[in-house]
C-alpha positions as CSV (number, residue, x, y, z in Angstrom):
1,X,0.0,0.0,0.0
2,X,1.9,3.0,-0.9
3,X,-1.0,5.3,-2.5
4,X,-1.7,8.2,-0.3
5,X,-4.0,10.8,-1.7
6,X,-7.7,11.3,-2.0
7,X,-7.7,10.9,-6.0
8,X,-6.6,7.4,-5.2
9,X,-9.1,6.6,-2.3
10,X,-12.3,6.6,-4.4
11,X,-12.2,2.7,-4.9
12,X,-15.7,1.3,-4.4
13,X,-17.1,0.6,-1.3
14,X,-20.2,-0.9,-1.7
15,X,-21.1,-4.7,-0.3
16,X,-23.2,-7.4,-1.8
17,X,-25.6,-7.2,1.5
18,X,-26.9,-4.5,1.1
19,X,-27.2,-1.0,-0.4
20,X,-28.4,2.2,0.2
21,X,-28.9,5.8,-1.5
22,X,-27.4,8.6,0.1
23,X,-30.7,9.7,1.6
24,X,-32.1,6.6,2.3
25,X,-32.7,6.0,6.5
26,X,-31.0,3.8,8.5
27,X,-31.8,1.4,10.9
28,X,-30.5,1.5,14.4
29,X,-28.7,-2.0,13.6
30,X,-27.3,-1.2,10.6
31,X,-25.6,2.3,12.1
32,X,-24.5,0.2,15.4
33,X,-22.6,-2.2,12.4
34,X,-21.0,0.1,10.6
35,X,-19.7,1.8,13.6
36,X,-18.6,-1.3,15.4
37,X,-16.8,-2.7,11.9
38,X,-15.2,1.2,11.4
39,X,-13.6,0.7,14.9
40,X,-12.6,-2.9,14.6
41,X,-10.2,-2.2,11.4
42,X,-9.1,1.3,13.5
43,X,-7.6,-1.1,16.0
44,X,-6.4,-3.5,13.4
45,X,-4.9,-0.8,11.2
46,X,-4.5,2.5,12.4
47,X,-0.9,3.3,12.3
48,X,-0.9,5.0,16.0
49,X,-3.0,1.7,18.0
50,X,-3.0,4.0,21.1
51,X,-5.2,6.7,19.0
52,X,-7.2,3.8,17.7
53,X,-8.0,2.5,21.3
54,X,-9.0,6.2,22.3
55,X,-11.5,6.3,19.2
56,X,-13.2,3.4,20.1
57,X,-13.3,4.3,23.4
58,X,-14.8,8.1,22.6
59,X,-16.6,6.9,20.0
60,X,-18.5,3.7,21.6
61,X,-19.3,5.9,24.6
62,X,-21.2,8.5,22.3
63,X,-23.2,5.5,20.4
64,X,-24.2,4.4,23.8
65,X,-25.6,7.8,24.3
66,X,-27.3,7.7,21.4
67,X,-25.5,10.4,20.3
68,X,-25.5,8.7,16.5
69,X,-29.2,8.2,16.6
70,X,-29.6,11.9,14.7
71,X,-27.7,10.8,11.8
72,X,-30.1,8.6,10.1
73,X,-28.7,8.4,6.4
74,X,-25.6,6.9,4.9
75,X,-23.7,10.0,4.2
76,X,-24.2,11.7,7.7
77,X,-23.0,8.6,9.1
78,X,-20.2,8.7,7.6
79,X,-20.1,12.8,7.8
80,X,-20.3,12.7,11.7
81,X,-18.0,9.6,12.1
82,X,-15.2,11.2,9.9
83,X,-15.5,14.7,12.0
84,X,-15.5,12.6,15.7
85,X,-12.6,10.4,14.6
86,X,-10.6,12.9,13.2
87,X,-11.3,15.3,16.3
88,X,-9.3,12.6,18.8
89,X,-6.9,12.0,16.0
90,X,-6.2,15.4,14.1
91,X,-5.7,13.0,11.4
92,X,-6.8,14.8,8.0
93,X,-6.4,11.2,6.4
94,X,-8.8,9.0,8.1
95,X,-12.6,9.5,7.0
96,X,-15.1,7.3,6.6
97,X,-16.8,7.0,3.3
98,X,-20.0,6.5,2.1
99,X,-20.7,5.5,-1.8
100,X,-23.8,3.8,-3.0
101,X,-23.5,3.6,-6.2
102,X,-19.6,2.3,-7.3
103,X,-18.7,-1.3,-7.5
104,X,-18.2,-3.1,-4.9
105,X,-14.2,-4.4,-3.6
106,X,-14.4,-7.8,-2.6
107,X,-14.2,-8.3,1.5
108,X,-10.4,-8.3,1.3
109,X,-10.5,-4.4,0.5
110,X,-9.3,-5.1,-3.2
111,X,-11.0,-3.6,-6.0
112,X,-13.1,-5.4,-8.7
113,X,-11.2,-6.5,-12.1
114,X,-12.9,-3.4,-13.6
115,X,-12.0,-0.7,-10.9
116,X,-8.3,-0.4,-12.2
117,X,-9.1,0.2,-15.7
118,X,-12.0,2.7,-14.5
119,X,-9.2,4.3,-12.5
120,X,-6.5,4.5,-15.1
121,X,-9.1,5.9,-17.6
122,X,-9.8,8.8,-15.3
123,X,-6.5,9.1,-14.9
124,X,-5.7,9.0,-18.6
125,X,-8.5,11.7,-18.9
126,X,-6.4,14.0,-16.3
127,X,-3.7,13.6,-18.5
128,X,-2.0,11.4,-15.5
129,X,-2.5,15.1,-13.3
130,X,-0.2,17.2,-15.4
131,X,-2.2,19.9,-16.4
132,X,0.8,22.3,-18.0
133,X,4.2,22.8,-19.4
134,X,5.1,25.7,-20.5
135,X,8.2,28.0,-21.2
136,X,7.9,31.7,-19.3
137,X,9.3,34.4,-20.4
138,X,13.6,34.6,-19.3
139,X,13.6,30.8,-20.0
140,X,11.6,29.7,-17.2
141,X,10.1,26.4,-16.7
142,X,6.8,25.8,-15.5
143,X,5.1,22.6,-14.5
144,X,1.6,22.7,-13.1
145,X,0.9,19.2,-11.4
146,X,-2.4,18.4,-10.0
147,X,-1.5,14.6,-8.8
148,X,1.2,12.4,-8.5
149,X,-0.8,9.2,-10.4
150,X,0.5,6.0,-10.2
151,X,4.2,5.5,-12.0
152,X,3.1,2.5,-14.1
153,X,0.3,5.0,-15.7
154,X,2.5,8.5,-15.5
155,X,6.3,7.5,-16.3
156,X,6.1,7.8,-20.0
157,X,4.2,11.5,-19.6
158,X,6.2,12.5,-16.6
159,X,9.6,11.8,-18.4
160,X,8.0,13.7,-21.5
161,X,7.3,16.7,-19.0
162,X,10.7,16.8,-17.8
163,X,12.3,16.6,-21.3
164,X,10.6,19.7,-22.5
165,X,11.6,21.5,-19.1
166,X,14.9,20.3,-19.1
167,X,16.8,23.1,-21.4
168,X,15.0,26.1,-19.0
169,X,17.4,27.4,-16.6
170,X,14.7,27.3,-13.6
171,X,11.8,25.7,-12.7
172,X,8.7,26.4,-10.9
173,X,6.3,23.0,-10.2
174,X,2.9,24.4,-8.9
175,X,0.9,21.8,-6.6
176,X,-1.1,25.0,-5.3
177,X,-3.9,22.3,-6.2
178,X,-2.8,19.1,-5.9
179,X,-3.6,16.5,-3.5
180,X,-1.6,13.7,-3.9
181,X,-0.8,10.7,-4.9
182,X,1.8,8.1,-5.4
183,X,5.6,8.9,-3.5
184,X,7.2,6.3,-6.3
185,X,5.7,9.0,-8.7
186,X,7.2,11.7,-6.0
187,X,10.6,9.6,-6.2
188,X,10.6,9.5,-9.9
189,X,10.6,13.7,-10.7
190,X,12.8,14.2,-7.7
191,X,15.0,12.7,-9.5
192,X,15.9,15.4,-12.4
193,X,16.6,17.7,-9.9
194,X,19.5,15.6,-8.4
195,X,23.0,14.1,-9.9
196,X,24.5,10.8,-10.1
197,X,24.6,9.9,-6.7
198,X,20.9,8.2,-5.0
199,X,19.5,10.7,-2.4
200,X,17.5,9.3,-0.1
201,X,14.0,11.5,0.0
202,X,11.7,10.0,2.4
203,X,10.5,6.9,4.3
204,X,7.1,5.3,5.2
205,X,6.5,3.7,8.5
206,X,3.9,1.0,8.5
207,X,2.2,-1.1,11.5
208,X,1.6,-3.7,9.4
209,X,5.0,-5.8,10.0
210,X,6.4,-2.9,11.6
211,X,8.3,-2.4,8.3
212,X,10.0,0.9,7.1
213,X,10.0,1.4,3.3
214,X,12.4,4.1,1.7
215,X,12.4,6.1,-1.4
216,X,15.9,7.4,-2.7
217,X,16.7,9.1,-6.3
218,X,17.2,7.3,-9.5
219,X,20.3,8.7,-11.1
220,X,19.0,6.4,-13.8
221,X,16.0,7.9,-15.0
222,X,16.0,8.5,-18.6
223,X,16.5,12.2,-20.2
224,X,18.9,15.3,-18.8
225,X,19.3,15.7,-15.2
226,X,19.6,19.2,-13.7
227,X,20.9,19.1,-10.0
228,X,21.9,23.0,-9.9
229,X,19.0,24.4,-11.1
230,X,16.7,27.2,-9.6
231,X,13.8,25.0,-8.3
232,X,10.8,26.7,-6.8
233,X,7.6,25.0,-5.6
234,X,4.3,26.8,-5.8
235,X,2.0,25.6,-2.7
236,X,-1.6,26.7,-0.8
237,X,-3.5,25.0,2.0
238,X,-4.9,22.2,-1.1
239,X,-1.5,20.8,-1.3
240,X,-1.7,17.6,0.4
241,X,-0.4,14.3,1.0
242,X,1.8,12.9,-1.5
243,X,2.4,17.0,-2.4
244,X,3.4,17.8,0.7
245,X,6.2,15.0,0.7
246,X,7.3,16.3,-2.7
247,X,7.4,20.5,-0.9
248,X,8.7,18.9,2.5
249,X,11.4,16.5,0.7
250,X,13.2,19.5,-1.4
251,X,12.2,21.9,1.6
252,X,14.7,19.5,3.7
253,X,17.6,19.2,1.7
254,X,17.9,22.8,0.7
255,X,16.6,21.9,-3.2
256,X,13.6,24.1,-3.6
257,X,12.3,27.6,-2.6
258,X,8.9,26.8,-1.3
259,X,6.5,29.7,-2.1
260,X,3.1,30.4,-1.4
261,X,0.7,29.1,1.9
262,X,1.1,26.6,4.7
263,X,0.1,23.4,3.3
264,X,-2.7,21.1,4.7
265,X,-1.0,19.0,6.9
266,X,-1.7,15.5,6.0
267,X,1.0,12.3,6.1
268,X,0.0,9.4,6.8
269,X,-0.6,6.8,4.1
270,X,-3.3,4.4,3.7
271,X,-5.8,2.9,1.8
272,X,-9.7,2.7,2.0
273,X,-11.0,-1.1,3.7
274,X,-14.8,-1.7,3.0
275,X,-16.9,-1.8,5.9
276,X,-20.6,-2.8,4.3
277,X,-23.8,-1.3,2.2
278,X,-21.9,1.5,0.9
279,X,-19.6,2.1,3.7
280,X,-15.9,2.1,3.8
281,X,-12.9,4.0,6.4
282,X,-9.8,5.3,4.7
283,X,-7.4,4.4,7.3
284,X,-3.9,5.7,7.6
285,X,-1.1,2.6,7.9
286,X,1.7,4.2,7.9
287,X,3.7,8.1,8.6
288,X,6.1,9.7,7.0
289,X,9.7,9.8,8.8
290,X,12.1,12.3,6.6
291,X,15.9,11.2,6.7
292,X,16.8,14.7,8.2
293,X,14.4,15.8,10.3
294,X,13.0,12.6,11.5
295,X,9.4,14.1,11.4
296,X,6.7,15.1,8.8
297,X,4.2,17.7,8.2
298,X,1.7,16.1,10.1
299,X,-1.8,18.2,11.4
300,X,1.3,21.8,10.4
301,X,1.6,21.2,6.9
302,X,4.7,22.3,5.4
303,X,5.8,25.9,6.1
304,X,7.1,28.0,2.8
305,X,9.7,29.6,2.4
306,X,8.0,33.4,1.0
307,X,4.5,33.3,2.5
308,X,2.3,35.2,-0.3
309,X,-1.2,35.3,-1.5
310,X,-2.2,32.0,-3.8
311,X,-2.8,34.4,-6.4
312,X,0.5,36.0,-6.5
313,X,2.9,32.8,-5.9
314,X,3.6,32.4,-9.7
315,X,4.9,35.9,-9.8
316,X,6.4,35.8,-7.6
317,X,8.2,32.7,-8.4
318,X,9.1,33.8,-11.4
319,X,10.3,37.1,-10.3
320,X,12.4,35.3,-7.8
321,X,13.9,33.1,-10.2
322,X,14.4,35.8,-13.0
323,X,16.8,37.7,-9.7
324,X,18.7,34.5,-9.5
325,X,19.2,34.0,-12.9
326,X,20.9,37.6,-14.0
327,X,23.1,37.9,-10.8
328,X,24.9,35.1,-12.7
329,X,24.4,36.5,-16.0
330,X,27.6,37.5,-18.0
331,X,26.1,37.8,-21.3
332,X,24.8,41.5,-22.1
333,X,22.0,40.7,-24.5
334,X,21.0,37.9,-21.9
335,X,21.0,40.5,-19.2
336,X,18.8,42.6,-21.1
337,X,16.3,39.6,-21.8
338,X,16.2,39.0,-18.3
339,X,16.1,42.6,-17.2
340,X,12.7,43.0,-19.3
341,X,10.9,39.9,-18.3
342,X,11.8,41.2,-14.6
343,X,10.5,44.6,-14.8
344,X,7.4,43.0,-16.7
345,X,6.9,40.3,-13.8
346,X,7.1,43.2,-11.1
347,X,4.3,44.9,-12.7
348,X,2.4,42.1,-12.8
349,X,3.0,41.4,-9.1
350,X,2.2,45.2,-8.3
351,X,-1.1,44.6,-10.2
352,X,-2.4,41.7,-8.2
353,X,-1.5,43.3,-5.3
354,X,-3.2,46.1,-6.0
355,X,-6.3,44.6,-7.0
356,X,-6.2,42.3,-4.2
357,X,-6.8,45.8,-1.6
């Protein structure tokens, strides 16, 4: 299990046993199930089984209460589970799900033979989540990624990505809106913006056989690495997950200018498990543990570098990068290139400041 973002946690979660619309009522032994079964696979899986045991215990208290009675239909079930669970656990990962229309995963928690394809065409559709390439003006690349999707489906259009950026002299990646997704994909670009030697990025804790998993650099990747490039990465409090690990990786080893907003604050991996009739928990399995800090972003998200406005990050980006770029500048018609694109940029920035008051 090494997915962790919401655009890959909409697998199915219906059961053969039953099934309900999202406004259908439900029964006082039905709700007493799902709960029960949502706080059985907490204690099973949950990467922190202390938290899990306080769940159950906060959680089974309030349902003897009848404190759940009020929330009749499938999706305020799972609504008013999601918001007590992640109160004791300030975990943004872990929700409970309700879906009554997808296909089902069988009782194991794996998806039907058709769920994969359904996936990868949606993900095909995204164009794998990278939304643009594009040149800017002084020669600076820019990459707007809305999801790491899995590397099997995104190599061929990620490596495609990075050869056109790779003759731009910096780069700005913008996951202002992107919410996650796979940290082999994460692993994979990191790795045009290192050298020959592996660099170790992050690790993944999981419970389940109390097993650490690593993700280092490929010096191998195909197509023109550029380890001394201007990196800057574009962020706002949607950048989560497998985002976040990209930001809090470069943030960490001094490879990226992080500019923008505080991002949301979620790292803990995991996978959605069905529970029944529509109902399913996303539960986190593992954490994040960064090979220099020892920590992750957590419930604080990752701090940026320039704090500005969403609306004025890529300005100020490139503005930043177009600075960097002619205080090494010998060439005189290159200065002037850079000069112009620079004084363009700043009145740009001075515009969407000013019609931000």
């Amino acid at each position: 299990m090494s997915l962790f973002c919401v655009l890959f946690t909409s697998l199915a979660l219906s059961s053969p046993s039953a099934s309900f619309t999202p406004t259908a009522e439900l029964d006082a032994e039905t709700r007493t199930r799902v709960i029960e079964r949502t706080l059985e696979l907490l204690r099973e899986k949950y990467v922190f089984a202390d938290v899990a045991d306080e769940m159950t215990a906060v959680v089974r208290g309030k349902l003897e209460r009848g404190e759940y009675d009020r929330l009749s239909t499938g999706s305020a079930l799972a609504g008013g589970l999601t918001q007590d669970l992640q109160a004791i656990s300030n975990d943004l990962h872990l929700r409970v799900l309700f879906d009554s229309e997808r296909p089902m995963p069988d009782e194991a928690g794996e998806p039907t033979p058709e769920e994969p394809k359904r996936m990868r065409a949606q993900a095909r559709a995204l164009n794998y989540g990278f939304e643009k390439v594009e040149r800017l003006p002084g020669n600076v690349g820019y990459l707007d990624l809305r999801a790491f999707q899995a590397l099997e489906w995104a190599r061929e259009t990620a490596s495609g990505a990075m050869g056109f950026l790779a003759s731009t002299d910096a780069l700005i990646v913008d996951v202002r809106n992107n919410g996650g997704g796979s940290p082999e994909t994460v692993a994979f670009l990191s790795s045009y913006l290192f050298g020959d030697e592996p660099v170790h990025l992050n690790s993944l804790y999981w419970r389940d056989g109390d097993r650490t998993e690593e993700f280092w650099t490929d010096p191998s990747v195909p197509g023109t690495h550029t380890p001394s490039k201007p990196v800057y990465v574009l962020t706002s409090g949607r950048t989560f997950s497998a985002a976040e690990e990209f930001t809090y990786n470069l943030k960490c080893l001094g490879r990226a200018t992080i500019v923008g907003q505080r991002t949301g604050g979620g790292a803990h991996p995991g996978g959605p498990l069905p529970v029944e009739g529509g109902f399913g928990v996303w539960v986190p399995m593992g954490r994040a543990v960064n090979p220099i800090t020892g920590k992750n972003w957590e419930g604080t998200g990752v701090e940026p570098d320039v704090e500005v406005p969403v609306d004025v990050s890529l300005p100020m980006a490139q503005m930043l990068a177009l600075e960097v770029l002619l205080e090494t500048e010998s060439d005189p018609d290159r200065s002037d290139e850079l000069r112009h694109a620079l004084d363009a940029i700043r009145r740009r920035i001075d515009e969407v400041a000013g019609a931000g008051r």
